[in-house]
MDTraj code that builds the backbone (N, CA, C; nanometers):
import mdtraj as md
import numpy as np

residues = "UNK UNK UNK UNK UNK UNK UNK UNK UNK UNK UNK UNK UNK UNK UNK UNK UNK UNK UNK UNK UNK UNK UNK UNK UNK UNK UNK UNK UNK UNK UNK UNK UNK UNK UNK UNK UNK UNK UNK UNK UNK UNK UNK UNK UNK UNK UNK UNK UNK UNK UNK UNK UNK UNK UNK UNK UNK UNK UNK UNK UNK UNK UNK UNK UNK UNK UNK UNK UNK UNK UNK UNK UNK UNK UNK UNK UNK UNK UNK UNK UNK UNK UNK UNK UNK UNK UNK UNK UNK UNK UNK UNK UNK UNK UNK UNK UNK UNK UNK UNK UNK UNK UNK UNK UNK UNK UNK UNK UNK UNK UNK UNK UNK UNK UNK UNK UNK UNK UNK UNK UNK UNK UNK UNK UNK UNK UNK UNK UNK UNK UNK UNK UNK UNK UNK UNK UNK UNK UNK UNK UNK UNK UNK UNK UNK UNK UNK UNK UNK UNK".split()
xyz = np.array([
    [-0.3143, -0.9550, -1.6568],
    [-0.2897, -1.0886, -1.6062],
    [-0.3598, -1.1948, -1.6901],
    [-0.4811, -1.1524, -1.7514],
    [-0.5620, -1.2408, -1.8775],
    [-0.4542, -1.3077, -1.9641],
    [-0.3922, -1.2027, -2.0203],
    [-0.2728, -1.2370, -2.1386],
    [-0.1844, -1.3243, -2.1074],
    [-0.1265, -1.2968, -1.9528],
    [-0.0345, -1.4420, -1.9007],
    [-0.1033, -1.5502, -1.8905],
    [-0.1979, -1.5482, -1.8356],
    [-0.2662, -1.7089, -1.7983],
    [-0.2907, -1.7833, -1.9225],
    [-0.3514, -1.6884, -2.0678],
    [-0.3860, -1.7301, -2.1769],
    [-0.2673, -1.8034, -2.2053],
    [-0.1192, -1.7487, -2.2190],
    [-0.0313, -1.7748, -2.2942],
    [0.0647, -1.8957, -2.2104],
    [0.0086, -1.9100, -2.0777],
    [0.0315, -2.0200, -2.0253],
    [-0.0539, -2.1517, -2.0148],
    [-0.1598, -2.1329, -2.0683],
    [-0.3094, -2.2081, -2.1087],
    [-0.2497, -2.2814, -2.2366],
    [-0.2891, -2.1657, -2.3378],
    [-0.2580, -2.2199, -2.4904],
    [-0.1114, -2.2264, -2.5363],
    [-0.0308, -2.1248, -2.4665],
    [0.1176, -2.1778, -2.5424],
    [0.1469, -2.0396, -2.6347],
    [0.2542, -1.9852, -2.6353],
    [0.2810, -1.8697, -2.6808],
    [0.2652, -1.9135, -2.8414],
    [0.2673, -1.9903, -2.9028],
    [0.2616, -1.9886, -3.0686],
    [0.1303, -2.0269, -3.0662],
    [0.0358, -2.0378, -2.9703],
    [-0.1686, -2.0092, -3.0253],
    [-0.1370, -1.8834, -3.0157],
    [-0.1597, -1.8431, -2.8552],
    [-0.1910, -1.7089, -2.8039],
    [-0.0468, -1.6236, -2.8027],
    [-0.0205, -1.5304, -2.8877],
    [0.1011, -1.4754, -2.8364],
    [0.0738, -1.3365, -2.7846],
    [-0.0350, -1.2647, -2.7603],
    [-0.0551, -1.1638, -2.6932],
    [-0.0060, -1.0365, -2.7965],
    [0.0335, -1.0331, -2.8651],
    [0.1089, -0.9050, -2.9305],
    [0.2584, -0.8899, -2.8300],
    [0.2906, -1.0129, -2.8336],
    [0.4796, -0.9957, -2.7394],
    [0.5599, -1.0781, -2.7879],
    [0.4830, -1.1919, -2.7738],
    [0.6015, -1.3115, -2.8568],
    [0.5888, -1.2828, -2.9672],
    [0.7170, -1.3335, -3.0728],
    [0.7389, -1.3581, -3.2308],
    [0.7877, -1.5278, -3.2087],
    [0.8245, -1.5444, -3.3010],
    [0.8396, -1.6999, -3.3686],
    [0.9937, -1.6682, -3.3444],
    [1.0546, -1.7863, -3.3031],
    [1.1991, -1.7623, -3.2413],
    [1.2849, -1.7731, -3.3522],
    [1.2180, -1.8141, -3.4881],
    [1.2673, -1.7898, -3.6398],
    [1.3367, -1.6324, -3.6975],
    [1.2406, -1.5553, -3.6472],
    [1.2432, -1.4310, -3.6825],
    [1.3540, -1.3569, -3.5696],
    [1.4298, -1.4308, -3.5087],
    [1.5319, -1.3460, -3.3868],
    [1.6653, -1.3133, -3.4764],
    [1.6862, -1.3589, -3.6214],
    [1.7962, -1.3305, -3.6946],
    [1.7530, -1.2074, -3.7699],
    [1.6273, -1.2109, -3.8020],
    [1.6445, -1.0645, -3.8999],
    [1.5368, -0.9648, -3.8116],
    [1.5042, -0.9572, -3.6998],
    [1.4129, -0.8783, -3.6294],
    [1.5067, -0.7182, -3.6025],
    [1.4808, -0.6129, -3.6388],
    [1.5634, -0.5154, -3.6274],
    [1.5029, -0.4044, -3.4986],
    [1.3796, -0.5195, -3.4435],
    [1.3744, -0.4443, -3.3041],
    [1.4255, -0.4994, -3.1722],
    [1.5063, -0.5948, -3.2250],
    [1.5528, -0.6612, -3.0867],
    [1.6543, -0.5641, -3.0592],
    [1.6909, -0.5412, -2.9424],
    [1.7739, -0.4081, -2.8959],
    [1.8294, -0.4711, -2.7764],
    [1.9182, -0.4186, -2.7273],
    [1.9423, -0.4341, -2.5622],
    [1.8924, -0.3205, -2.4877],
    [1.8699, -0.3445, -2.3322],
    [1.8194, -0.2121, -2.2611],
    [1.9366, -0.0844, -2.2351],
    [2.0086, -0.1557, -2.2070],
    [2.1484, -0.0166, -2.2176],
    [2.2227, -0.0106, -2.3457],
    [2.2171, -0.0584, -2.4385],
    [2.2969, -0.0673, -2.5759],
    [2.1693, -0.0424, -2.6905],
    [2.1125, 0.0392, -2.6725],
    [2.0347, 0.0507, -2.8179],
    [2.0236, 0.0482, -2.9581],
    [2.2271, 0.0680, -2.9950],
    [2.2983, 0.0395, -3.0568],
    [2.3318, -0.1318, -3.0849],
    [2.2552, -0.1683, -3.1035],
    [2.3683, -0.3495, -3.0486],
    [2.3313, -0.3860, -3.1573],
    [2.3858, -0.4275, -3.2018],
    [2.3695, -0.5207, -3.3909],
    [2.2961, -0.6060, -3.3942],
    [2.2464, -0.6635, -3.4772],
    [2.1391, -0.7769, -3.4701],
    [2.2175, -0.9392, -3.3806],
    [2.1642, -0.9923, -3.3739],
    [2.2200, -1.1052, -3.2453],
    [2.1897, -1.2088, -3.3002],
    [2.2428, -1.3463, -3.3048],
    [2.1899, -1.4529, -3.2853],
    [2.1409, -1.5107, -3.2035],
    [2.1334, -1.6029, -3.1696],
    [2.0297, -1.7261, -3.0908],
    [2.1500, -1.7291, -2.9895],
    [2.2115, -1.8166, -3.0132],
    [2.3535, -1.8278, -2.9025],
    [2.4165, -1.7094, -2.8402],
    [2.3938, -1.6078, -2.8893],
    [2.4473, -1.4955, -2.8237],
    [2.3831, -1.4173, -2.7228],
    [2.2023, -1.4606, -2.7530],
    [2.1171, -1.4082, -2.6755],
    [2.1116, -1.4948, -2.5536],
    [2.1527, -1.5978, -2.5812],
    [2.1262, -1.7139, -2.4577],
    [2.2268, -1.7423, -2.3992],
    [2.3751, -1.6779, -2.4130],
    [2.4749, -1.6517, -2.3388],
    [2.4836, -1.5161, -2.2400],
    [2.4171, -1.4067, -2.3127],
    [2.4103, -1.2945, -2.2392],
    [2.2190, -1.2381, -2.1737],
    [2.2859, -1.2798, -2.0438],
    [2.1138, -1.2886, -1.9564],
    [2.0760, -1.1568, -1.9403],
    [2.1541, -1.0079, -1.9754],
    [2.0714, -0.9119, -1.9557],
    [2.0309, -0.8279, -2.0759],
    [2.0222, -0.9144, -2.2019],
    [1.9545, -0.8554, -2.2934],
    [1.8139, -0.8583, -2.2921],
    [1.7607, -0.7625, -2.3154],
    [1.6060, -0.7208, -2.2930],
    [1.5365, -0.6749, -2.4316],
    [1.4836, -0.7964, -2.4714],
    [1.4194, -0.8012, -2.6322],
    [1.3370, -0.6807, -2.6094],
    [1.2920, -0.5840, -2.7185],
    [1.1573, -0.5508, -2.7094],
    [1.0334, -0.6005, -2.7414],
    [1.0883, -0.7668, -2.7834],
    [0.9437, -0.8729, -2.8247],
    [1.0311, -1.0011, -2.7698],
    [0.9492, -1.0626, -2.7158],
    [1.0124, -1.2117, -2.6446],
    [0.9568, -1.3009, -2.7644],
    [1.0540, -1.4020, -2.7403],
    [1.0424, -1.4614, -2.8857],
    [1.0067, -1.6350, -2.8335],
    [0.8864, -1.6807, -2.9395],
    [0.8752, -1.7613, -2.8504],
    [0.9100, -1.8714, -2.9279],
    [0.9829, -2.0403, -2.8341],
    [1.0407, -2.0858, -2.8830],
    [0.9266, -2.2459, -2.8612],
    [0.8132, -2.2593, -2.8051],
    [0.7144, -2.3302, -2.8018],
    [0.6265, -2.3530, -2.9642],
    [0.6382, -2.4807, -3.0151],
    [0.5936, -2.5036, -3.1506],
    [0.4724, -2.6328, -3.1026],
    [0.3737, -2.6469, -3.1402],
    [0.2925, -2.7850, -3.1696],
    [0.3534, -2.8926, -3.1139],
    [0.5061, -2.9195, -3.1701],
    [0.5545, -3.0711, -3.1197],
    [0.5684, -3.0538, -2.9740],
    [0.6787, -2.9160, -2.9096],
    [0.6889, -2.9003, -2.8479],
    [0.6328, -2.8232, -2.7260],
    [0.5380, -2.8435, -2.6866],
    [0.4055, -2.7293, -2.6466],
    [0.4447, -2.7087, -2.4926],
    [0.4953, -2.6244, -2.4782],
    [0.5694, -2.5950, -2.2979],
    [0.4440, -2.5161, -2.2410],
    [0.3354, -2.5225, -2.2869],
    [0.2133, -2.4702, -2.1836],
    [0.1178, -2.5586, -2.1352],
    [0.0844, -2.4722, -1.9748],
    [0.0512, -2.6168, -1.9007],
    [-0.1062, -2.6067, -1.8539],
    [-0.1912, -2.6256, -1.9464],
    [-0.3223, -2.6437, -1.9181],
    [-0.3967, -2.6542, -1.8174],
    [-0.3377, -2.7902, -1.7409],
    [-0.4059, -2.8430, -1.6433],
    [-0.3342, -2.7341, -1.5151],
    [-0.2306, -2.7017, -1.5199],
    [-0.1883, -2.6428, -1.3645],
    [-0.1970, -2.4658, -1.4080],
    [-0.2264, -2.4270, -1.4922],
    [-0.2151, -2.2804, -1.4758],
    [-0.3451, -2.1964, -1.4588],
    [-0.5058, -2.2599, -1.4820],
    [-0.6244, -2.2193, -1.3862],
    [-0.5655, -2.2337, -1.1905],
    [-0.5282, -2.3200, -1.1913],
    [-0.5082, -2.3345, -1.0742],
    [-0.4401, -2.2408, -0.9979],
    [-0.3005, -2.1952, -1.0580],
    [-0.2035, -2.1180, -1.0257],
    [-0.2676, -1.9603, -1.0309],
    [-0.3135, -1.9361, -1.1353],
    [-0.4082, -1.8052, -1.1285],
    [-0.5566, -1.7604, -1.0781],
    [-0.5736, -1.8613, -1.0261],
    [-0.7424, -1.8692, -0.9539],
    [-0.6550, -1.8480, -0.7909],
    [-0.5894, -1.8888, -0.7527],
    [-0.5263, -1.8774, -0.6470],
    [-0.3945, -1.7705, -0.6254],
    [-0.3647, -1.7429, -0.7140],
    [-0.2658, -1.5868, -0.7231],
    [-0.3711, -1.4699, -0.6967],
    [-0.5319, -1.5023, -0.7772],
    [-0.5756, -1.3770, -0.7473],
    [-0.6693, -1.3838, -0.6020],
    [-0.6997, -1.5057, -0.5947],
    [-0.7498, -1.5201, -0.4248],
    [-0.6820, -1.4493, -0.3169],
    [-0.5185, -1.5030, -0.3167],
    [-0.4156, -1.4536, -0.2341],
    [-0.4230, -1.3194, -0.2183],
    [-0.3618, -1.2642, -0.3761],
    [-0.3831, -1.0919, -0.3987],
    [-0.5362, -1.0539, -0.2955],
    [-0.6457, -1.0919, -0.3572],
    [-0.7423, -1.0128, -0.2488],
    [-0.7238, -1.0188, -0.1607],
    [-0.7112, -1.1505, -0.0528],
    [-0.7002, -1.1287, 0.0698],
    [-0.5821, -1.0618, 0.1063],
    [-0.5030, -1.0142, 0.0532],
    [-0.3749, -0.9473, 0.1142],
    [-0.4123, -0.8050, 0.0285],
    [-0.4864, -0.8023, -0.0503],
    [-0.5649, -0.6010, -0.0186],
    [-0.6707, -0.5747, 0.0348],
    [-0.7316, -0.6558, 0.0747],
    [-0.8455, -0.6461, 0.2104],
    [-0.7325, -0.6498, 0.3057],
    [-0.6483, -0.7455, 0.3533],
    [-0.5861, -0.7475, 0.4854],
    [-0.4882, -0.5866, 0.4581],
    [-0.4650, -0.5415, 0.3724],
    [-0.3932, -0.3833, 0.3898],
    [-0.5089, -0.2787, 0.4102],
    [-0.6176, -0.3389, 0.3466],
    [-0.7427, -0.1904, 0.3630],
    [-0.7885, -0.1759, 0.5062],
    [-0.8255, -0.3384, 0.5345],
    [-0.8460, -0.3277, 0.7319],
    [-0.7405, -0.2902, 0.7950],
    [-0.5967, -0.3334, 0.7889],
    [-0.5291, -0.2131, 0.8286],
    [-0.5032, -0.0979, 0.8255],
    [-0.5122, -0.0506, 0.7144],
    [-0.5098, 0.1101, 0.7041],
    [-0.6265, 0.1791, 0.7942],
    [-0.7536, 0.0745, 0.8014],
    [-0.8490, 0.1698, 0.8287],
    [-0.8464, 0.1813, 0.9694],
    [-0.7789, 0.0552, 1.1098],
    [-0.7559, 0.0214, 1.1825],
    [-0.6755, 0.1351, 1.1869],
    [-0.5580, 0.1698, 1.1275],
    [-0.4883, 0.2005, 1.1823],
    [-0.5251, 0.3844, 1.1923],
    [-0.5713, 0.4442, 1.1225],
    [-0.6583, 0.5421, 1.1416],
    [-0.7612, 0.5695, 1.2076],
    [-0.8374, 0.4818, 1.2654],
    [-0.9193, 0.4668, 1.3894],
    [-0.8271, 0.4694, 1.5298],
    [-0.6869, 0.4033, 1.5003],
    [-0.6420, 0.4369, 1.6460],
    [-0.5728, 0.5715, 1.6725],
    [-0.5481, 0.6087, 1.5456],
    [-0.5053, 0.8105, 1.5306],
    [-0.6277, 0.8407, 1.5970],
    [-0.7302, 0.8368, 1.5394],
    [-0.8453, 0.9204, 1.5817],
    [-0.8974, 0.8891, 1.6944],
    [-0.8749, 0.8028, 1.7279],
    [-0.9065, 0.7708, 1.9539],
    [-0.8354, 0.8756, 2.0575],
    [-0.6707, 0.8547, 1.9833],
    [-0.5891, 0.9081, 2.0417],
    [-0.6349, 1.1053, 2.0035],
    [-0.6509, 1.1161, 1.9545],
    [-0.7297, 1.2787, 1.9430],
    [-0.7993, 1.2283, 2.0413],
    [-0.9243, 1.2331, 1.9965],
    [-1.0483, 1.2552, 2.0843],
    [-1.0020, 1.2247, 2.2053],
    [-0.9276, 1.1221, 2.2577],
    [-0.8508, 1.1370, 2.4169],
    [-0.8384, 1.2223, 2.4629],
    [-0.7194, 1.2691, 2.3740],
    [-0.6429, 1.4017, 2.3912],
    [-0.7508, 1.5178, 2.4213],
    [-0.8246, 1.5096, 2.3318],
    [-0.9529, 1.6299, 2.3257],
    [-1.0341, 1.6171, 2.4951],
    [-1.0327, 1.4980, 2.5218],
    [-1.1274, 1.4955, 2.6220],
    [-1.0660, 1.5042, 2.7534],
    [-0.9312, 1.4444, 2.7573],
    [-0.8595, 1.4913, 2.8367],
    [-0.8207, 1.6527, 2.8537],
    [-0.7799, 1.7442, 2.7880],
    [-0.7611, 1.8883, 2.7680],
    [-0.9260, 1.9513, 2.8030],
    [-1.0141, 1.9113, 2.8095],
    [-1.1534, 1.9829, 2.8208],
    [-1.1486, 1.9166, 2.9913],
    [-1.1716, 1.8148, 3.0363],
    [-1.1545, 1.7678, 3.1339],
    [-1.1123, 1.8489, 3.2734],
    [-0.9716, 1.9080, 3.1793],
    [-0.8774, 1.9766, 3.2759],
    [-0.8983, 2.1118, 3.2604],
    [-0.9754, 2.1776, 3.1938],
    [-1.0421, 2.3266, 3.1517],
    [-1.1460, 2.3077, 3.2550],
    [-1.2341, 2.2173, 3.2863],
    [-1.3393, 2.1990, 3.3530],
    [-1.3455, 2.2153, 3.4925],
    [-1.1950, 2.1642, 3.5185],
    [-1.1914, 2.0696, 3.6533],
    [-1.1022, 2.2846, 3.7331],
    [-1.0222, 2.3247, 3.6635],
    [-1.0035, 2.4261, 3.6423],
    [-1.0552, 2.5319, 3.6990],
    [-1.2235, 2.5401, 3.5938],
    [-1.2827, 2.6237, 3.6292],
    [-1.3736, 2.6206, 3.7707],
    [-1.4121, 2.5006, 3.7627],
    [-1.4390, 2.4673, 3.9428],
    [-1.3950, 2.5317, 4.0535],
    [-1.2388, 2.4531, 4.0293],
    [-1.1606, 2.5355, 4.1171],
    [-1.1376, 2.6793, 4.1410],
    [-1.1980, 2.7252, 4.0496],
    [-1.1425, 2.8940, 4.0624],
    [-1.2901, 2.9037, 4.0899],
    [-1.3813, 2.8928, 4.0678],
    [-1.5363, 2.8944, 4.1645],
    [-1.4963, 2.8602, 4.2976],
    [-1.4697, 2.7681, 4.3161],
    [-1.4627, 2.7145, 4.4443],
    [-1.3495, 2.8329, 4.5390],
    [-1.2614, 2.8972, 4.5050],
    [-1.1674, 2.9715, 4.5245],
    [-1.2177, 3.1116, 4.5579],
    [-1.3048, 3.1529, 4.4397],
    [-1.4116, 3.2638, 4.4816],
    [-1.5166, 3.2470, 4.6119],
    [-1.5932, 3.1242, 4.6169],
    [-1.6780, 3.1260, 4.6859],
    [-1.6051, 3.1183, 4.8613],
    [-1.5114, 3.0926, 4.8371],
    [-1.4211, 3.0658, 4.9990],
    [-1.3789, 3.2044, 4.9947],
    [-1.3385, 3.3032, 4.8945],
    [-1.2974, 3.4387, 4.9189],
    [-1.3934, 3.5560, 4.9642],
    [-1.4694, 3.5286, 4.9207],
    [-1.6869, 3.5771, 4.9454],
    [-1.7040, 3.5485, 5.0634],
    [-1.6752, 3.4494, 5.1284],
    [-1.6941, 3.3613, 5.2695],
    [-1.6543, 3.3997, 5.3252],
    [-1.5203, 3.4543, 5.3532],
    [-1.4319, 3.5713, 5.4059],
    [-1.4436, 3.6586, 5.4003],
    [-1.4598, 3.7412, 5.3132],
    [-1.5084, 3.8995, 5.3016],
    [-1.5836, 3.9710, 5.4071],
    [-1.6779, 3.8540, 5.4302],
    [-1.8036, 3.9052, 5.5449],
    [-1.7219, 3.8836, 5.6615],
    [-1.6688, 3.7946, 5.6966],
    [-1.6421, 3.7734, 5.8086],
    [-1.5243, 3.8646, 5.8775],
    [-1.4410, 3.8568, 5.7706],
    [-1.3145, 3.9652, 5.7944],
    [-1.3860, 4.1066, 5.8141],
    [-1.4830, 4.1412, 5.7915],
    [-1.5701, 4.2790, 5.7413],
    [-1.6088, 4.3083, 5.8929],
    [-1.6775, 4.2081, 5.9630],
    [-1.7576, 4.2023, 6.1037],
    [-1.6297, 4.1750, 6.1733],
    [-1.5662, 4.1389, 6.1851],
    [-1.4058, 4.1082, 6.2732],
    [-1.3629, 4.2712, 6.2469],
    [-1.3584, 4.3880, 6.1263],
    [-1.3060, 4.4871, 6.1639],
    [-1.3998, 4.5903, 6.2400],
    [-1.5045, 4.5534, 6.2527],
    [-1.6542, 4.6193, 6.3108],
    [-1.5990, 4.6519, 6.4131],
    [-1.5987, 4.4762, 6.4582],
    [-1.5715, 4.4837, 6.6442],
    [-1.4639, 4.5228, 6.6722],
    [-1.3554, 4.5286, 6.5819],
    [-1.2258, 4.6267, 6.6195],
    [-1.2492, 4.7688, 6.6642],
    [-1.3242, 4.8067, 6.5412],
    [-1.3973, 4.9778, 6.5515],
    [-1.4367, 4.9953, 6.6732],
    [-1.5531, 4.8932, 6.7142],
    [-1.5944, 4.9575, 6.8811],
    [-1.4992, 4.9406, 6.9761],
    [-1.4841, 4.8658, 6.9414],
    [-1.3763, 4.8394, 7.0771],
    [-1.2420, 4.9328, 7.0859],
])
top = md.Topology()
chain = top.add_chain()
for i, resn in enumerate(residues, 1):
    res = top.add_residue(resn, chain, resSeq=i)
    for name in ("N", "CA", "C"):
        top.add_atom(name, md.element.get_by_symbol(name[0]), res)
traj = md.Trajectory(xyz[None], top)
């Protein structure tokens, strides 16, 4: 992103990054190509600027001294605030992600505590089930006693 801001700072004929050429050199450049025609003959100027899906492998730049199409004053601005934005919108995806994996992991441990809960509540009951069957035993035991004598 350095290389764009530069070349929107100084102007593609200071800074050309290793991308732009001099829009001089678009007649005898033998790497200009198209993206689906790799084959395509060398091009002129008018031909490139009639057909919008040719895809140089060097953008050619057509900004000279007289004509200087880079904008000093507004492009700190534009990129001090592209990358502000960018952070806060990958902090605002990281607190979500992490949010949103904290509410997976509630929903377990729920789950977990609910399922132990009901193992618990369970085993009670089957204590409680024994101890009323124990409770009986004796009593049913002395109820067949007095059958015996009698």
């Amino acid at each position: 992103w350095t290389d764009v801001m530069y070349i929107n700072y100084y102007g593609c004929h200071i800074y050309d990054s290793g991308i732009y050429r001099p829009v001089e050199a678009l007649e005898s450049d033998p790497s200009f190509t198209y993206l689906y025609n790799s084959s395509a003959p060398l091009l002129n100027r008018e031909m490139v600027t009639s057909m919008p899906y040719a895809v140089p492998k060097y953008w050619y730049c057509s900004s000279t001294e007289e004509n200087n199409l880079s904008e000093p004053s507004l492009s700190p601005f534009y990129f001090i605030s592209f990358t502000v934005i960018s952070a806060l919108v990958m902090l605002s995806l990281f607190v979500g992600a992490v949010t949103m994996s904290m509410a997976a992991s509630m929903d377990t441990m729920k789950a977990e505590a609910e399922e132990f809960a009901k193992a618990k509540r369970d085993e009670k009951l089957k204590q409680q089930a024994e101890q009323v069957a124990q409770a009986k035993k004796p009593a049913a035991a002395e109820e067949e006693e007095e059958e015996a004598k009698a």
